[in-house]
TIRO-2110 file (N, C-alpha, C; in Angstrom, 1 decimal):
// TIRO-2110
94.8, 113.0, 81.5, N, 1, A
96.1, 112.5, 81.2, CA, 1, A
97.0, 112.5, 82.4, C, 1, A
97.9, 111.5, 82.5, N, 2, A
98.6, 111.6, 83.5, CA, 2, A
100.2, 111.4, 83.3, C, 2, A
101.1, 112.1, 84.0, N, 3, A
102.5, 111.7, 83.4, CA, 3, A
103.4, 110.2, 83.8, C, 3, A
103.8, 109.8, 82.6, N, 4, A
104.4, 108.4, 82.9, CA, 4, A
105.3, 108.7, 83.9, C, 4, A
105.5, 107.9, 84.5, N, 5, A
106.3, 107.4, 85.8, CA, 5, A
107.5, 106.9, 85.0, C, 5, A
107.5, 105.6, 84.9, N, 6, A
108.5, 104.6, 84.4, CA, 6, A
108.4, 104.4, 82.8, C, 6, A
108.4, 105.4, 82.1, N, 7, A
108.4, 105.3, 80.2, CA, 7, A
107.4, 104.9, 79.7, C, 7, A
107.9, 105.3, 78.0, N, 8, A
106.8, 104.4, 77.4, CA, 8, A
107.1, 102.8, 77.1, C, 8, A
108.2, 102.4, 77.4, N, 9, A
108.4, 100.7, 77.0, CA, 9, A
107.5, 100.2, 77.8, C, 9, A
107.0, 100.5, 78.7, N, 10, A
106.0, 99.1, 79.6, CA, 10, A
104.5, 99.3, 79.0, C, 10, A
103.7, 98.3, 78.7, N, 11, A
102.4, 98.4, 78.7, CA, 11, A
101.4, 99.0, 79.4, C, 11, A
100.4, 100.1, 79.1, N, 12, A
100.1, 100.8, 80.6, CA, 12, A
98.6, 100.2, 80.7, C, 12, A
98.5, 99.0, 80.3, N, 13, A
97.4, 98.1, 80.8, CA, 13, A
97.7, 97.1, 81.9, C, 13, A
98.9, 96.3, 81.6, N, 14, A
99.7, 95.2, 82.4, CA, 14, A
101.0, 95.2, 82.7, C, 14, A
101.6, 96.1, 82.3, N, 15, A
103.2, 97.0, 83.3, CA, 15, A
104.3, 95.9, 82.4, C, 15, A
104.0, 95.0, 81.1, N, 16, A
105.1, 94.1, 80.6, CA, 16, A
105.7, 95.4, 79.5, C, 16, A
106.7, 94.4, 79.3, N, 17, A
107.3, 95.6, 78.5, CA, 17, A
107.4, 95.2, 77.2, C, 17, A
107.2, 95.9, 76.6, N, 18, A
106.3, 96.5, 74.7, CA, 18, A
107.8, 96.0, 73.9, C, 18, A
107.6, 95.4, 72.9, N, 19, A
108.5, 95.1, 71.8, CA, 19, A
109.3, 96.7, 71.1, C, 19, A
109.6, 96.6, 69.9, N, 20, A
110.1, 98.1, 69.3, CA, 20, A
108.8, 98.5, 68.9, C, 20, A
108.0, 98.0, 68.2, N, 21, A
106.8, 98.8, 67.8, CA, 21, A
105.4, 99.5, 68.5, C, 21, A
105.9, 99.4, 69.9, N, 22, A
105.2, 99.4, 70.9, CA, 22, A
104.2, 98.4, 70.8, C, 22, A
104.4, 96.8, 70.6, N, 23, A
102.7, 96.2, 71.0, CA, 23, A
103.2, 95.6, 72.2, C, 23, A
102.5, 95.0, 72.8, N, 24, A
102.5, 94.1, 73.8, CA, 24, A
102.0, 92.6, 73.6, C, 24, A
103.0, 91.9, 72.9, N, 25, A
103.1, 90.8, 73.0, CA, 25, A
102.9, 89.3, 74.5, C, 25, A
103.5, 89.7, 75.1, N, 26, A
102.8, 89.1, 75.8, CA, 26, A
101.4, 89.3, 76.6, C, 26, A
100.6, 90.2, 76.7, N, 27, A
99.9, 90.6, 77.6, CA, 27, A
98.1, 89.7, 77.2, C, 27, A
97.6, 89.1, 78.2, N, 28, A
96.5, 88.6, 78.1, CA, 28, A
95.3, 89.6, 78.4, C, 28, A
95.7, 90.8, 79.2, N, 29, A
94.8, 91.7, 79.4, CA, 29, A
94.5, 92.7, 77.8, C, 29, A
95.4, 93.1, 77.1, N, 30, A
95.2, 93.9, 76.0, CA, 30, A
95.4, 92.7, 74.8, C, 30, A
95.3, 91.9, 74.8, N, 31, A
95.5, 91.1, 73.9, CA, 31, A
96.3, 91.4, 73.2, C, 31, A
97.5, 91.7, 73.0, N, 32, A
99.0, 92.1, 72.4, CA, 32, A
98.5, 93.4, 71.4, C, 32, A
97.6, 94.0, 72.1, N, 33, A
97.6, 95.6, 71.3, CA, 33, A
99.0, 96.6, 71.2, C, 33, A
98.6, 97.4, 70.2, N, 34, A
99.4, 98.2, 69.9, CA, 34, A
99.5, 99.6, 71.0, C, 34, A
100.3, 99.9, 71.9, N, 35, A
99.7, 100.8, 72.7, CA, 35, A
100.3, 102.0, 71.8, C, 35, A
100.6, 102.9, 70.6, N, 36, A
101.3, 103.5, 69.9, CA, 36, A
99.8, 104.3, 70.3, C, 36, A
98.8, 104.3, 69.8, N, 37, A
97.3, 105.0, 69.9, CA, 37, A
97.2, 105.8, 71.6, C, 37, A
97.7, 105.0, 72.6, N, 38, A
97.7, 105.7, 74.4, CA, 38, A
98.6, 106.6, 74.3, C, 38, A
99.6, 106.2, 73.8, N, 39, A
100.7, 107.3, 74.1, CA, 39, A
100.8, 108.8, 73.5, C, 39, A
100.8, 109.7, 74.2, N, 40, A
101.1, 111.1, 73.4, CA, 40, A
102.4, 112.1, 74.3, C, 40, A
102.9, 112.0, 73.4, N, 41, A
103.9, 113.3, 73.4, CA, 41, A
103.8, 114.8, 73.6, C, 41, A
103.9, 115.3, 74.4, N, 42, A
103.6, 116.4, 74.0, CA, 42, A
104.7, 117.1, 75.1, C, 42, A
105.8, 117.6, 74.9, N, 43, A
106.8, 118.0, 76.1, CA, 43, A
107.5, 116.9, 77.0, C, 43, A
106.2, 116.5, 77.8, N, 44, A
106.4, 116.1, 78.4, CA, 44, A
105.4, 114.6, 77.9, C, 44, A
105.9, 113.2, 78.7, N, 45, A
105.6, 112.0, 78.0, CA, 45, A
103.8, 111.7, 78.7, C, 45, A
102.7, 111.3, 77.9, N, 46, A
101.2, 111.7, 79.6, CA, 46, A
101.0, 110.2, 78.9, C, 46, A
100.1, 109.6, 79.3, N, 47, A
99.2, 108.8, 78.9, CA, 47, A
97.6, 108.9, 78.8, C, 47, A
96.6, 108.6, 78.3, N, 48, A
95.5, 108.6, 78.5, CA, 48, A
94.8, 107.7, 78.4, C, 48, A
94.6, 107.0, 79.8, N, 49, A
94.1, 106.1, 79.9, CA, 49, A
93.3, 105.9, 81.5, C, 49, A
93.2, 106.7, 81.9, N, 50, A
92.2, 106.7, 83.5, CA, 50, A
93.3, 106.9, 84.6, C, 50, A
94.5, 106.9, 84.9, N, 51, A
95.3, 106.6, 85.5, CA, 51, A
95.1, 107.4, 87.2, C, 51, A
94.5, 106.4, 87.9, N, 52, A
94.6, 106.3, 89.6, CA, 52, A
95.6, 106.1, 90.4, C, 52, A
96.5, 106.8, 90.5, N, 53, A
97.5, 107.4, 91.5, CA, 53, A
97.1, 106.4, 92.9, C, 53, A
95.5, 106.7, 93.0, N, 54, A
95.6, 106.0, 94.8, CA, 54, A
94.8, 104.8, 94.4, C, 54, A
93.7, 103.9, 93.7, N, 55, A
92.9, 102.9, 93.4, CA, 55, A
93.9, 102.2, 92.9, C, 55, A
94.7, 102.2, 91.6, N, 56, A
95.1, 101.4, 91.0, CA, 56, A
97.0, 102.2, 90.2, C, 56, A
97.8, 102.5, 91.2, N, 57, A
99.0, 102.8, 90.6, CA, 57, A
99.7, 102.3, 89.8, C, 57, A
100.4, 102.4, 89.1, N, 58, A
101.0, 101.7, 87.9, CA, 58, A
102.6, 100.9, 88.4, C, 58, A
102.7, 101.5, 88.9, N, 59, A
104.2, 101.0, 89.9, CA, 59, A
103.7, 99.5, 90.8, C, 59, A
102.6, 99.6, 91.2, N, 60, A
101.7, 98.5, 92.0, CA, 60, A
101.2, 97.2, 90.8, C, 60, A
101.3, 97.3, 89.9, N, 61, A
100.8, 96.6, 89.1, CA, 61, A
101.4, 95.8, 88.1, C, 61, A
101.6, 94.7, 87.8, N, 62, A
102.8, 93.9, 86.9, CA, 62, A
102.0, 92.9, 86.6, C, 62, A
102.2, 92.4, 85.9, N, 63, A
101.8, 91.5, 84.3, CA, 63, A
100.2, 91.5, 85.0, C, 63, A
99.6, 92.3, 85.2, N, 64, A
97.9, 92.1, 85.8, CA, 64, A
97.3, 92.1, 87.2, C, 64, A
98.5, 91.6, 87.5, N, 65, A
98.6, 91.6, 89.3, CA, 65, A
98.4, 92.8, 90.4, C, 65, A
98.1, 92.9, 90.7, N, 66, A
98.2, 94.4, 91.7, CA, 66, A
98.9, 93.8, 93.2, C, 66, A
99.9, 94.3, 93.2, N, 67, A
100.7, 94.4, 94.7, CA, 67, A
99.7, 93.6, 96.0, C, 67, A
98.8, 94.3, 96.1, N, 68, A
98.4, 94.6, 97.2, CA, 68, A
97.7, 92.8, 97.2, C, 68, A
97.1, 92.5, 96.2, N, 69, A
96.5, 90.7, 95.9, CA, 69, A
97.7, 89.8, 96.6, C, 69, A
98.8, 90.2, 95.9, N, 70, A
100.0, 89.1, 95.8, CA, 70, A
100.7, 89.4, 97.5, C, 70, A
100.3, 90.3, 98.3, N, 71, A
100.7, 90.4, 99.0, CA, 71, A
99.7, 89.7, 100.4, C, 71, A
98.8, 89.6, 100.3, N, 72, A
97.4, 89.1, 100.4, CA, 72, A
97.8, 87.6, 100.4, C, 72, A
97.8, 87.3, 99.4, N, 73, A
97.8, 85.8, 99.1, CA, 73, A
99.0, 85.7, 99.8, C, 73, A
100.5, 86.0, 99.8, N, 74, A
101.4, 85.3, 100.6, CA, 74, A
101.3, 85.6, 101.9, C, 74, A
100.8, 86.3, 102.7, N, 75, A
101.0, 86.6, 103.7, CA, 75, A
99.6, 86.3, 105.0, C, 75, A
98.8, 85.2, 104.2, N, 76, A
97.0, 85.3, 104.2, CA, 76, A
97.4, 83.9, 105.9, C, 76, A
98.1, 83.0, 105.8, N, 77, A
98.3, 82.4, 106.7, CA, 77, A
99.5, 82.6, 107.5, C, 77, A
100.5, 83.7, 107.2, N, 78, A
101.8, 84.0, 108.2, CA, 78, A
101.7, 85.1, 109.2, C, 78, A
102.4, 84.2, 110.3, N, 79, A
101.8, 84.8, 111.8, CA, 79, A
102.1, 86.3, 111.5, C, 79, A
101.7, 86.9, 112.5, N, 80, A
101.7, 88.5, 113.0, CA, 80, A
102.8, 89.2, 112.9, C, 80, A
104.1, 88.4, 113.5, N, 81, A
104.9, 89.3, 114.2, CA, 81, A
105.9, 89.1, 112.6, C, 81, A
105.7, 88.1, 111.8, N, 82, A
106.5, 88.3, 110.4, CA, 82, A
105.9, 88.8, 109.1, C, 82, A
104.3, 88.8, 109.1, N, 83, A
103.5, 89.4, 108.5, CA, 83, A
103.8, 90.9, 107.6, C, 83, A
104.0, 91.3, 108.6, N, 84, A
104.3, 92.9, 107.8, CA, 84, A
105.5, 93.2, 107.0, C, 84, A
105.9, 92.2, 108.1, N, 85, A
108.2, 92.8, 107.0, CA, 85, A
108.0, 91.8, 105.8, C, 85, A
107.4, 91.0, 106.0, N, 86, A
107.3, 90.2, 104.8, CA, 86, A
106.3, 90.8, 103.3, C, 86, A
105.4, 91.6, 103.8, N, 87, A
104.4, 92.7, 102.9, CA, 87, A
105.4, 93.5, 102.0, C, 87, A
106.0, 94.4, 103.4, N, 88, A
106.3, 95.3, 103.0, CA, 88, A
108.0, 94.9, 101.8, C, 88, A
108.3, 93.8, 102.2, N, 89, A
109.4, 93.3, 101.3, CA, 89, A
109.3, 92.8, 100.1, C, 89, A
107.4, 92.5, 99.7, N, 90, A
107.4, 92.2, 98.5, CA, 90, A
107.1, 93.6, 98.1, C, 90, A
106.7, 94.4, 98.4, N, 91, A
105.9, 95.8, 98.2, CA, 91, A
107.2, 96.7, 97.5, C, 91, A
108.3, 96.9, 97.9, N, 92, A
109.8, 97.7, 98.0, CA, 92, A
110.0, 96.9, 96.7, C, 92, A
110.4, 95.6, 96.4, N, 93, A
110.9, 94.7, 95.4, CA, 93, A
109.8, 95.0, 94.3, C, 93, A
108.4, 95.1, 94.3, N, 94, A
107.4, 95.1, 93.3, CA, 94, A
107.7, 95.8, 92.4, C, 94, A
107.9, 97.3, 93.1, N, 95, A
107.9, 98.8, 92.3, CA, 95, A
109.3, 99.3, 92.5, C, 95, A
110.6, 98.8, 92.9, N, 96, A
112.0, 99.1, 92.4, CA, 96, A
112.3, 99.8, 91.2, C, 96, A
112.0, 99.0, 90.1, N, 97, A
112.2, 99.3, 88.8, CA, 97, A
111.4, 100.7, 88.2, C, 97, A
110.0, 100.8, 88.9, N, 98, A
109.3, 101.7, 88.0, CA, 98, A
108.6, 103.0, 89.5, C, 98, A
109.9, 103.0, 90.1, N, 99, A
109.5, 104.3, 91.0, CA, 99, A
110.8, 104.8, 91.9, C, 99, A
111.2, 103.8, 92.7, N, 100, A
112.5, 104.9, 93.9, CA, 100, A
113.9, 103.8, 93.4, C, 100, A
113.6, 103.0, 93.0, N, 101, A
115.3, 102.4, 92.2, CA, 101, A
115.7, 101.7, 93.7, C, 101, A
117.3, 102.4, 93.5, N, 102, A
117.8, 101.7, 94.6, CA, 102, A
117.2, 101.6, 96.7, C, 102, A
117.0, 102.8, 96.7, N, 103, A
116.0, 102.9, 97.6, CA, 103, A
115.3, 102.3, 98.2, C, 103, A
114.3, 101.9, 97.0, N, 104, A
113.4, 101.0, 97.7, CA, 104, A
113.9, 99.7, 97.7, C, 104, A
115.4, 99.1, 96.7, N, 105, A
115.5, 98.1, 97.3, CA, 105, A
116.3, 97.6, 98.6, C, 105, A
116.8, 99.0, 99.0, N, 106, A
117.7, 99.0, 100.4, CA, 106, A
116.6, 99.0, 101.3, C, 106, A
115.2, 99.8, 101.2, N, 107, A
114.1, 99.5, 102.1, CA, 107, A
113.6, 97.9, 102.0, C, 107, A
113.7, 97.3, 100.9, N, 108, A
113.1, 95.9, 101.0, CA, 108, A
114.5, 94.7, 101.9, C, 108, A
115.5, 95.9, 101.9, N, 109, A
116.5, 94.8, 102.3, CA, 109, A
116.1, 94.8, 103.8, C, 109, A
115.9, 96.7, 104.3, N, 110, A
115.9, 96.2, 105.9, CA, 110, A
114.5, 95.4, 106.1, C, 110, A
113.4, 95.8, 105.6, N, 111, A
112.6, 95.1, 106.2, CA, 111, A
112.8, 93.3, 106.1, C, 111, A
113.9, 92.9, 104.8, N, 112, A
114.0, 91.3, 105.0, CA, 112, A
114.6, 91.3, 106.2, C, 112, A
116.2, 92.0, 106.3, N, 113, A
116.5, 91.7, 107.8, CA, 113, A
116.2, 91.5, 108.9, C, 113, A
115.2, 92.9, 109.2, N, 114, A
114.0, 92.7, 110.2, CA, 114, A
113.3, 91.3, 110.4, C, 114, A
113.1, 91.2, 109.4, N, 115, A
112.0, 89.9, 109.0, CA, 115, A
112.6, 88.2, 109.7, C, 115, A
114.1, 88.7, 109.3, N, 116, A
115.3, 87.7, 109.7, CA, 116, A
115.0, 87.6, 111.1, C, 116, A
115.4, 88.7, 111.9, N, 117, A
115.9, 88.9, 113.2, CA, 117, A
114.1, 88.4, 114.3, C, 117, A
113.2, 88.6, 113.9, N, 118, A
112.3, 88.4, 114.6, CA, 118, A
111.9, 87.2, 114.1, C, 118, A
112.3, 86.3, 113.0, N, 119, A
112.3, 84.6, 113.2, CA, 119, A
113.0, 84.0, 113.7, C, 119, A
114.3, 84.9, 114.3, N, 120, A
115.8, 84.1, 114.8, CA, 120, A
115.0, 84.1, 116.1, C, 120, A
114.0, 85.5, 116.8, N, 121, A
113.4, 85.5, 118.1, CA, 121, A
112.9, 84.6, 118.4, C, 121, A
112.3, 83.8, 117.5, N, 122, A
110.9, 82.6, 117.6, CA, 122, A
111.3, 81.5, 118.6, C, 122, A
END
């Protein structure tokens, strides 16, 4: 069991967020299951469901996607020197919501800036 991060409203198959009766209507991975059966209360909120901290985080993961793909695919033909602020800017924006809040979106601002100032170099 591991403790939820960001609640029980999100799906902890595909990170969408669950109607009132907990199903997941939109999700193609659980087929709009009921996640009411994963969840357990007990003090504190856990889930059980395998949850990998370093393979597969939950903060990294949205409607099925994992971070690290989508960051992959945009960044698979962009040169070197904008490559990374551009990673790390979708990376900050991805997991906002369901880990450091404002934080990480002040970290995704400087790396856009960054990102700015070394295409203004070009």
């Amino acid at each position: 069991m591991a403790l939820v991060k960001w609640g029980i409203e999100n799906c902890i198959k595909c990170g969408y967020l669950l109607d009132d009766d907990l199903n997941c209507p939109e999700c193609e991975i659980c087929g709009g299951n009921n996640m009411k059966n994963n969840i357990t209360l007990t003090g504190e909120t856990t889930l059980d469901h395998g949850y990998d901290e370093v393979n597969k985080p939950e903060h990294y993961n949205r409607g099925g996607i994992e971070c690290i793909e989508a960051i992959e695919a945009m960044t698979e033909k962009m040169s070197g020197d904008i490559a990374p602020h551009a990673a790390n800017v979708l990376k900050y924006l991805w997991r906002c919501e369901y880990k450091n809040g404002i934080v990480d979106i002040n970290k995704g601002i400087w790396y856009f800036n960054r990102l700015k100032q070394r295409w203004m170099q070009r």
